[in-house]
N, CA, C and O of each residue as an XYZ file, in Angstrom:
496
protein
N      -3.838    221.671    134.926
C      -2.419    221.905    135.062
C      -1.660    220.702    134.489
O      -1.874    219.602    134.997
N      -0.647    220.836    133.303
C       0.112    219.784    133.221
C       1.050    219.272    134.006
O       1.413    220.232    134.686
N       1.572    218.477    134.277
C       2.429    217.710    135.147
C       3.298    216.903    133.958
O       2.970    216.816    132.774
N       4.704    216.238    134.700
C       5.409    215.504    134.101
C       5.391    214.244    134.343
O       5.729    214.340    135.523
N       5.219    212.676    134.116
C       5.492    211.540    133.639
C       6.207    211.030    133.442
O       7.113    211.717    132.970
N       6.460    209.920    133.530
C       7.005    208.860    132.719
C       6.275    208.553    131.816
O       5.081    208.309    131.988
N       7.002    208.499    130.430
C       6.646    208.333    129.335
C       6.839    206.787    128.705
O       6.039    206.134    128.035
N       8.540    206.348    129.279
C       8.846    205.126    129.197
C      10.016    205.087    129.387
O      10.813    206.020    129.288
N      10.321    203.449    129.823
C      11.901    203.633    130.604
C      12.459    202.036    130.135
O      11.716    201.059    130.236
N      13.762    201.945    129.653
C      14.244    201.093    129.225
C      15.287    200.849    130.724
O      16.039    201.699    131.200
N      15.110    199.776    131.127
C      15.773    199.194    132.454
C      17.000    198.233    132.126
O      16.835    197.345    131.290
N      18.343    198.401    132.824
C      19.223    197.650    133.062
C      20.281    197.487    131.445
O      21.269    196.795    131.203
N      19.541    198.424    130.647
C      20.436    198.503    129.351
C      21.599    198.797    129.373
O      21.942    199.816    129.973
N      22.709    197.838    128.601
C      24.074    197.753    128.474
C      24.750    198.452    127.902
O      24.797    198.023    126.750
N      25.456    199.487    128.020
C      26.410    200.049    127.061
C      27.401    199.007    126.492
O      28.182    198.230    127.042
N      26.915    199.416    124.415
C      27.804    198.202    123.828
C      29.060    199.165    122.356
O      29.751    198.759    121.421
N      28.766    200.386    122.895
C      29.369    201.224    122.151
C      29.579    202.287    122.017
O      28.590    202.989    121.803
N      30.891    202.945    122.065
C      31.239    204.404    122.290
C      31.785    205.817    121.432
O      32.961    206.090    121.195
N      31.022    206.323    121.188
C      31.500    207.021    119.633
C      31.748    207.901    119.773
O      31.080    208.575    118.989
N      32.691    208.824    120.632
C      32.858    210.323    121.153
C      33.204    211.017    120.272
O      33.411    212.214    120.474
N      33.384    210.360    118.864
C      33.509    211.764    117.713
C      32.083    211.929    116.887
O      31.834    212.437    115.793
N      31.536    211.501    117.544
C      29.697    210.932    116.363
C      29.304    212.500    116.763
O      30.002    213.060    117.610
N      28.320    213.125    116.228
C      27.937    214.644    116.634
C      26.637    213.903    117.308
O      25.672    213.653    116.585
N      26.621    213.566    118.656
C      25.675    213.313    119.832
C      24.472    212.454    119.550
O      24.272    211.697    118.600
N      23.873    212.681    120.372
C      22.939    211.280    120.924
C      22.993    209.790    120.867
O      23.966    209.403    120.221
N      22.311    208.925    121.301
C      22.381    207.554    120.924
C      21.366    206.482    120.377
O      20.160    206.453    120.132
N      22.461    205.592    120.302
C      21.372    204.465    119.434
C      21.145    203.063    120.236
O      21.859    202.251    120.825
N      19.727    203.228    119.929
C      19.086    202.188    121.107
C      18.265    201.013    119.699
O      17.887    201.286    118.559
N      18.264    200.099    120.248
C      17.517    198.748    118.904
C      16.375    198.998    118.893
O      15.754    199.505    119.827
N      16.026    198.741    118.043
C      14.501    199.696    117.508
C      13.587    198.722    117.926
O      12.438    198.958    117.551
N      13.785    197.369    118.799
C      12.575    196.647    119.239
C      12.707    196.992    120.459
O      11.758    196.857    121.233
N      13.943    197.519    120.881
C      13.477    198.165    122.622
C      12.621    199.415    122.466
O      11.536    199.602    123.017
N      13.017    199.936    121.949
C      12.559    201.493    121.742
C      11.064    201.126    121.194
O      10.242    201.733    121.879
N      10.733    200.702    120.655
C       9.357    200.481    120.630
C       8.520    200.068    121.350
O       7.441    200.615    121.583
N       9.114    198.555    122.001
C       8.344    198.155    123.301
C       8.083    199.290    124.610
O       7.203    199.149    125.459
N       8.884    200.224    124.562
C       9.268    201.524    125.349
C       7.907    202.344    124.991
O       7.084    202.720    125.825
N       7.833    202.556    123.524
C       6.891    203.743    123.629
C       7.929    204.729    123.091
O       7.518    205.782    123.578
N       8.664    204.935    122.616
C       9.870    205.171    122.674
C      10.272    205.699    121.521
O      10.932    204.879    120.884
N      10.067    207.454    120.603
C      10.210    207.485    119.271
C      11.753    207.892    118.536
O      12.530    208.531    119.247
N      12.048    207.647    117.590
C      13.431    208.251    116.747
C      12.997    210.023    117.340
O      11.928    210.585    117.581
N      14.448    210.445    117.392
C      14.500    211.421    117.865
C      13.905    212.519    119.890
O      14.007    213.684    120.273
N      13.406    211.341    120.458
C      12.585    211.867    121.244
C      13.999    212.141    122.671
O      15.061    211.572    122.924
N      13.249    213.284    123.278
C      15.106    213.048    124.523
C      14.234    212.267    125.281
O      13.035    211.990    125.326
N      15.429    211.979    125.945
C      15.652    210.933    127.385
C      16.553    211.560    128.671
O      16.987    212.688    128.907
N      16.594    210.746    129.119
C      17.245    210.530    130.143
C      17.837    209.888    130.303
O      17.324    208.776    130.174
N      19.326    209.859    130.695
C      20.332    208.422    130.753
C      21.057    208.583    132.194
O      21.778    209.437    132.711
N      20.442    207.187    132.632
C      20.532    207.660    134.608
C      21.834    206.205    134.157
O      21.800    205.340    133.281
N      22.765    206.498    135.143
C      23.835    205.185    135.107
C      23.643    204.495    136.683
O      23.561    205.011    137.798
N      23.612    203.076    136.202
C      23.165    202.384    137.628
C      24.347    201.702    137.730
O      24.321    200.738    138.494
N      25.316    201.924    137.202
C      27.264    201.693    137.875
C      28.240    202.827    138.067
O      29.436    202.768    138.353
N      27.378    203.998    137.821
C      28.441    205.037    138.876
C      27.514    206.395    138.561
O      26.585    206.196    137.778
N      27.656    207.691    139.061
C      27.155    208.416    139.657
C      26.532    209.431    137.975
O      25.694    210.320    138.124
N      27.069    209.111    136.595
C      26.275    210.072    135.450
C      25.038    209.845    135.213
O      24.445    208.788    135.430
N      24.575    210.892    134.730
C      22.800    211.352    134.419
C      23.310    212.158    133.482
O      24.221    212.913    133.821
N      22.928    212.165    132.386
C      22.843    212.889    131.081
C      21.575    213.466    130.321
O      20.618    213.024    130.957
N      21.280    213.946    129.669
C      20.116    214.107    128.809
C      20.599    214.125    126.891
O      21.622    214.670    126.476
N      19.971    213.680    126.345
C      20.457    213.407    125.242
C      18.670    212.648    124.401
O      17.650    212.231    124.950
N      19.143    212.818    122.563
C      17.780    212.078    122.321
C      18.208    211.125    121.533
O      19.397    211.068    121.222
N      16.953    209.890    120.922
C      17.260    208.850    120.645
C      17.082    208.881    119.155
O      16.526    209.747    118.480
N      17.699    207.698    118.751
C      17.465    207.577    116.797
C      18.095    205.768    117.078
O      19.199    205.556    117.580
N      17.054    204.544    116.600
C      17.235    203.160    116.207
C      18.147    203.159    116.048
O      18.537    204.111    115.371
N      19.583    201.795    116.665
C      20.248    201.563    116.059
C      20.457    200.581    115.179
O      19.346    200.217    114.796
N      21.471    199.831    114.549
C      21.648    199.246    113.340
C      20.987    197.688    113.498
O      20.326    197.155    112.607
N      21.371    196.918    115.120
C      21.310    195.713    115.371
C      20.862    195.436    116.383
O      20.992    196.368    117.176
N      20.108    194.131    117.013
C      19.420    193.743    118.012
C      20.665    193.805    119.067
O      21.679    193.114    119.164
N      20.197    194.864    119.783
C      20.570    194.810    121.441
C      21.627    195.786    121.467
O      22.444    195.836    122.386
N      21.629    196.664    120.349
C      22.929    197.531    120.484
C      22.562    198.573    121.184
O      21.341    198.725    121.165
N      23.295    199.566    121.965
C      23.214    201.122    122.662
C      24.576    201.567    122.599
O      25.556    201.038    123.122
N      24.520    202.600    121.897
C      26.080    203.248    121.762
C      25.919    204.631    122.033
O      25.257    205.232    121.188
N      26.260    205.157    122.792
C      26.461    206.499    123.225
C      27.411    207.789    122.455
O      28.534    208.004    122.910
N      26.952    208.529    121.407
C      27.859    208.815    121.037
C      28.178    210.609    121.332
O      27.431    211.210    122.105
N      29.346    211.345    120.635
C      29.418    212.557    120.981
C      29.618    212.442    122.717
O      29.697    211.476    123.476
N      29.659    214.087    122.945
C      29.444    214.146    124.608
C      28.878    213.208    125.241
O      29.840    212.738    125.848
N      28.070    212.651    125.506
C      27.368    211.422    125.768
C      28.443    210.390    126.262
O      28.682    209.969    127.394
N      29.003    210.125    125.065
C      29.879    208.711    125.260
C      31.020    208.863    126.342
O      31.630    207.953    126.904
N      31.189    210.447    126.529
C      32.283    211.024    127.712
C      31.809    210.191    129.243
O      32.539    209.639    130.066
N      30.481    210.338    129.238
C      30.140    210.249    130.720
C      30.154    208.326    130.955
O      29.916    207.974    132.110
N      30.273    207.811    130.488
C      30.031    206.498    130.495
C      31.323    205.569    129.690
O      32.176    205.855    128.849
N      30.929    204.256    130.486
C      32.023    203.152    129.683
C      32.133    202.290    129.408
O      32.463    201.571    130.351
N      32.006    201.572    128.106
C      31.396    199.929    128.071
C      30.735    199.316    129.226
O      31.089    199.422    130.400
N      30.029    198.854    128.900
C      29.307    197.443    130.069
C      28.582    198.467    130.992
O      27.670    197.788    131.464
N      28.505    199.371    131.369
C      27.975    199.958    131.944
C      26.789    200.252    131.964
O      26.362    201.163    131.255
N      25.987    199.530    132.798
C      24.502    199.403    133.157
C      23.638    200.709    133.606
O      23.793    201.175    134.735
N      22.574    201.375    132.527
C      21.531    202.495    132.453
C      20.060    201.999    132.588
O      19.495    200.915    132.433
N      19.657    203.346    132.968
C      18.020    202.857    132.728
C      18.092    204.414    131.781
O      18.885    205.355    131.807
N      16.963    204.152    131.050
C      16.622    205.737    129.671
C      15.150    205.675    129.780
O      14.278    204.931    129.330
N      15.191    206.985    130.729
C      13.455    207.559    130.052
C      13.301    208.637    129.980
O      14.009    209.605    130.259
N      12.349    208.526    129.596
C      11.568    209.796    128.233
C      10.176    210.059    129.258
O       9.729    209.275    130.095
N       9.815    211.015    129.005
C       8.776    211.701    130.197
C       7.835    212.721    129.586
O       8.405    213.473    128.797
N       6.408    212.957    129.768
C       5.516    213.596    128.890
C       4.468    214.409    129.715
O       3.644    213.919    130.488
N       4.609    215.537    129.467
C       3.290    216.335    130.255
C       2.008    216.260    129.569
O       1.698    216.422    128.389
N       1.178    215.900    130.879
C      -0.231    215.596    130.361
C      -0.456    216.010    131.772
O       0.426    216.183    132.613
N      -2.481    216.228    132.029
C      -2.980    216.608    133.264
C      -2.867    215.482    134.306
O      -2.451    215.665    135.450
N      -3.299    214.231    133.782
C      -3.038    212.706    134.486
C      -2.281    211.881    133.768
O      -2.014    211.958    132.568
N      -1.924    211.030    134.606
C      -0.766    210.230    134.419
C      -2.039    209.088    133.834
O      -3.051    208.724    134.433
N      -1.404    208.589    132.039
C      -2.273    207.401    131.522
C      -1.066    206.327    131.057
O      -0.883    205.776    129.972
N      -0.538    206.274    131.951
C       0.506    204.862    131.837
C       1.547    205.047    130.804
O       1.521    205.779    129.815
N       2.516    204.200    131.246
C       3.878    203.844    130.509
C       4.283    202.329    130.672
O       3.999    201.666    131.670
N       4.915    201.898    129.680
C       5.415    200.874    129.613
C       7.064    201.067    130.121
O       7.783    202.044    129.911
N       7.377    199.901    130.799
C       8.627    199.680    131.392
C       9.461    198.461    131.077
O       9.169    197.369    131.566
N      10.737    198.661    130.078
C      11.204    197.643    129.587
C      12.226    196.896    130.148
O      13.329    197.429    130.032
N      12.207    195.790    130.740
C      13.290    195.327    131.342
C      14.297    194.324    130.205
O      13.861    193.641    129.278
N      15.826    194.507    130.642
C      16.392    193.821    129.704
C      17.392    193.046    130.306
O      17.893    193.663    131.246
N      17.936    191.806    130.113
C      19.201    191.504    130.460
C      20.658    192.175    129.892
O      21.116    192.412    128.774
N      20.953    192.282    130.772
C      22.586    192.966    130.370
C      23.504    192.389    129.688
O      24.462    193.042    129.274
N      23.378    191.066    129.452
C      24.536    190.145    129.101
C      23.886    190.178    127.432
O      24.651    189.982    126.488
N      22.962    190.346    127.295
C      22.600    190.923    125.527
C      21.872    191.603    125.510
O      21.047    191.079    124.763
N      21.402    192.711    125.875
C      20.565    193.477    125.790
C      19.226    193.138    125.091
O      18.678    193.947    124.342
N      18.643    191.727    125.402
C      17.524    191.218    125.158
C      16.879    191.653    125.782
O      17.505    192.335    126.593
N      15.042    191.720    126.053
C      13.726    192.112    126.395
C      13.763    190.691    126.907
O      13.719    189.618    126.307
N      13.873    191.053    128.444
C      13.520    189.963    129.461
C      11.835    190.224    129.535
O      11.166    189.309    129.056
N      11.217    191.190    129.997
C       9.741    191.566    130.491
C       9.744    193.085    130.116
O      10.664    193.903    130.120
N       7.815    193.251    129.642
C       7.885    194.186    129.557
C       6.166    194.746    130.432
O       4.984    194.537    130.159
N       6.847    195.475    131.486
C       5.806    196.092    132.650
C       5.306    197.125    132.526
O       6.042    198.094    132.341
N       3.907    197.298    132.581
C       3.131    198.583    132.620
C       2.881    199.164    133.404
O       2.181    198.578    134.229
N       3.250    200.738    133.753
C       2.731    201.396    134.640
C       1.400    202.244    134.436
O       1.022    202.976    133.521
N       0.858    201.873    135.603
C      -0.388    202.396    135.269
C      -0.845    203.518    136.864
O      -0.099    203.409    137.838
N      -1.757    204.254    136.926
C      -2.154    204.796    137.742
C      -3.088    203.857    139.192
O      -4.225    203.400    139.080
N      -2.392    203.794    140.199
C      -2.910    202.881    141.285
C      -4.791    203.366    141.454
O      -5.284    204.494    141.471
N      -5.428    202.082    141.552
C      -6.988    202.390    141.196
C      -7.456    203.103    142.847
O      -8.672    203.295    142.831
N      -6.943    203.450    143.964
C      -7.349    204.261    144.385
C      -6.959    205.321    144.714
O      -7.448    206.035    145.589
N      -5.774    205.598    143.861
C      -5.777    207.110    143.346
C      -6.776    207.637    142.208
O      -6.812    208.865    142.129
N      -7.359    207.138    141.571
C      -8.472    207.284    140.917
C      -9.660    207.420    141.250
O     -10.523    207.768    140.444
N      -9.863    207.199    142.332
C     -11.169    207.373    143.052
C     -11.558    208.579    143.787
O     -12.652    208.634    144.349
């Protein structure tokens, strides 16, 4: 039976740009999105950890280190500075880990990057 996952989750990322006429999705820096696991085009999830939106939307690199701009519908639900986590989630029978990217908010730099993995006695 497949089940759903975490695939990978970009933590504490800053909204640094708002494009509500762009025709949708957003752009995340292509060294987060990688450390993520994280491909051009793949959806997500955009949970807001400064007020109550959850969106779904997919991703494509943006231009410069540390940028996230929300554009189209997207950019409605949210507002500068406004602190997200984005993940992406994958059906498989067992869960074989994800990477978890943490970032500072004040530049959307790669503070740490944490692996989730399956606890070893659930494996047993």
């Amino acid at each position: 039976m497949l089940r759903t996952f975490v695939n990978g989750k970009i933590h504490r990322l800053k909204v640094t740009g708002l494009q509500p006429m762009y025709n949708g999705s957003c752009r995340i820096c292509p060294e987060i999105l990688a450390a993520a696991g994280l491909e051009s085009f793949e959806r997500v999830e955009i949970y807001s950890l400064t007020s109550t939106a959850r969106i779904s939307t997919y991703v494509f690199p943006g231009a410069v280190p540390g940028e996230f701009t929300l554009n189209g519908g997207a950019a409605l639900h949210f507002r500068l500075g406004d602190q997200v986590a984005v993940v992406a989630y994958r059906q498989e029978e067992t869960f074989q880990g994800a990477n978890c990217v943490l970032v500072d908010p004040t530049d959307n730099s790669i503070t740490e990057t944490l692996r989730y993995e399956q606890p070893a006695e659930a494996m047993a």
